[in-house]
Every structure is written in C-alpha cells, then in structure tokens.
N, C-alpha and C positions, 0 to 999 in steps of 0.2 A: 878270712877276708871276704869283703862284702862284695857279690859277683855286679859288674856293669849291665847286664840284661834283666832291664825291669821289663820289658815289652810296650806294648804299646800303652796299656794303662799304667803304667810308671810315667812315662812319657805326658801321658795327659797330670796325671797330679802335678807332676813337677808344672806344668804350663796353669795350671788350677793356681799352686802357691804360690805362681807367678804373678798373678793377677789379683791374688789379693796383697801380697806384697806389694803392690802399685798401689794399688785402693789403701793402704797403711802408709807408703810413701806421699801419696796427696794429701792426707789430713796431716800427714808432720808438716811436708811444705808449708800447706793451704793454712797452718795454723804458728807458724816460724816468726818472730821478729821479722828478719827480711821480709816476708813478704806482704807483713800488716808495712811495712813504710813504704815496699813497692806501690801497695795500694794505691796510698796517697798519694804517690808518685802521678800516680797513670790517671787520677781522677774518681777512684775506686774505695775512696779513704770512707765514704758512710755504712759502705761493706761491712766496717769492723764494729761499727755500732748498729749495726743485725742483731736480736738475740738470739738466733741459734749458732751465731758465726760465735757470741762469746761464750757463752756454753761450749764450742767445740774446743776454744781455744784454752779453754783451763783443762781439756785431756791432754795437753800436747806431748808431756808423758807419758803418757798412757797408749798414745801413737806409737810413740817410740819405742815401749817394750814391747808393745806387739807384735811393733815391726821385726826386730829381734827374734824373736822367739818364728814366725815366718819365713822370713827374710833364710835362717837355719836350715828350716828344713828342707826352705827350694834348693838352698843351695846344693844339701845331701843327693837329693834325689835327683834335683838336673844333674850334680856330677858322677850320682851313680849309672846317669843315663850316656852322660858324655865321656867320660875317664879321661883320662891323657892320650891325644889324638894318636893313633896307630899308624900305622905305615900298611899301604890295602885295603883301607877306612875311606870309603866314598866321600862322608860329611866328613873326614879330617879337616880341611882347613877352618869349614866351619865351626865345629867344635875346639879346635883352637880358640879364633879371633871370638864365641862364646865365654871362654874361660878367661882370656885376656881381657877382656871387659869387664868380666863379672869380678876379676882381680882386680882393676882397677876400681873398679866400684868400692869394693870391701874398706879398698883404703881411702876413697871418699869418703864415707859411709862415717869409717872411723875420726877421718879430722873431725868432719862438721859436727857431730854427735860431742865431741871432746873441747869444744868454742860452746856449745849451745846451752839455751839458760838451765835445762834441766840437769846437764852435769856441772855446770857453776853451781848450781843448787847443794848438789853432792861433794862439792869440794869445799864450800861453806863450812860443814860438819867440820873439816878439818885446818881451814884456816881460816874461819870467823868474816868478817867482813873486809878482809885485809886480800879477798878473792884476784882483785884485778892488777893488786901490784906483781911485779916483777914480769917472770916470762909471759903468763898467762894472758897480762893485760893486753901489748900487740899481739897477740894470737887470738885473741877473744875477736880482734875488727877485723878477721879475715872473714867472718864466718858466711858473708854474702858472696865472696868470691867463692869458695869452697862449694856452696849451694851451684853456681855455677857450673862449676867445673863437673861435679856432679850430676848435674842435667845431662850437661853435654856425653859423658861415656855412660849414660843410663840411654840416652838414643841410640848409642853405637852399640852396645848389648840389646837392646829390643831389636834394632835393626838386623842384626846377625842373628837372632832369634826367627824375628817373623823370616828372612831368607830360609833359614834351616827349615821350619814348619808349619809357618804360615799362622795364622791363627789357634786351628785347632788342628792336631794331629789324626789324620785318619789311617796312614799304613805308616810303618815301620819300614825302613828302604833299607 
C-alpha cells in the first residue's frame, strides 16, 4: 500500500499538476462549442476568427487527453497527500470537502467529456452517422449546462484548496 506522507514536496507536485491541470482545463473550455457560441453571445464572436484561436481549436482533443493523463496524476498524488480524512487530523474537514469536490468533479469531468464532439467523434466509429438518434441525441444538449455545473464545483475544489494551502505550500502543519 502506498503510504499518505509524501511531505512537503509531494504536496507542492500535487499543487504543480494542479495548475497545470487548470491551464489543460482552459484550453478545453476556451476551445469547447459552448463557448465559441458564448462568444458570440457576449459580443466576442470575432475572437473565433483569430488565427491562433483556430489553430487552438482543432487541438481540442488533444486538451482533452492531456487533460486526462494530468488531471490522473493530481489526482494520485493530492489523494496520496490527503487519504480519507482521519479522526485527530487538524485539516480533516478540509481534506474532506477537498475530496468531495474533487468527486464531484470526476463525475462532471465525466458527463461533459461523454456529450462532447471529441467523443461523438469516437462513437461515430461505431454508429456511422446515425450518432445523435436515440439516447444520445438529448444528452448531447445538455453539454453547456454540464460545463456549468462544472465551473461551479471546480470553484468549490480550488476554494477548499486555496483555504487548505493557499497558493503555494511552504510547511507541512
């Protein structure tokens, strides 16, 4: 079993993959359907005819696995840093309401990921262009609400984060 005490430089990686897991999360957003029509929405719509904004947006897969593949390791290592809150554990609540987030998260993570066009793309292989009939189809319009929801317990995990250790971690309490 893999022990809870990485120390302080555990602690700082996990806060490293953190931030670049965010910097992976903003190019998915920044690069999402949603948020090319929020654009437009808000007045922002020549944004999308930037060239490097379209350049970014033909990775938006490529966000996405990376994000993945990141997104993995914080998670290892925050919860090897956190474990399941102890009883005599000063940050326990903290590390709770961390883990409750970051649970919540996963299963955001996982809708919107599962509506979004790069996995439409992958279920193509298997149902041709016949993609958006049946369940799939109202599950595919949820995917701006999903993003939402998402935002919102991606604040409530940074916020219980930054409480826990602030930006960067300098002791071990």
């Amino acid at each position: 079993m893999i022990t809870g005490d990485l120390g302080l430089y555990g602690e700082r990686l996990a806060v490293v993959l953190g931030f670049v897991t965010l910097a992976l999360f903003a190019g998915m957003a920044l690069t999402c359907r949603s948020c090319v029509s929020f654009f437009g929405k808000i007045g922002l719509g020549r944004l999308t005819q930037w060239r490097p904004y379209q350049v970014l947006f033909r990775f938006h897969a490529l966000f996405w696995y990376g994000f993945f593949v990141v997104l993995f390791l914080h998670a290892l290592i925050g919860f090897m840093h956190t474990e399941f809150p102890q009883a005599g554990d000063p940050d326990a609540p903290l590390h709770a309401w961390i883990l409750i987030f970051a649970g919540s998260l996963l299963i955001f993570i996982g809708l919107t990921f599962l509506n979004c066009r790069v996995f439409m793309g992958f279920l193509r292989i298997f149902r041709g262009d016949d993609v958006l009939k049946g369940f799939y189809g109202p599950f595919y319009r949820f995917h701006s609400y999903f993003w939402i929801l998402l935002l919102v317990v991606l604040v409530g995990h940074l916020t219980a984060s930054y409480i826990h250790i602030g930006v960067w971690p300098t002791v071990i309490e």
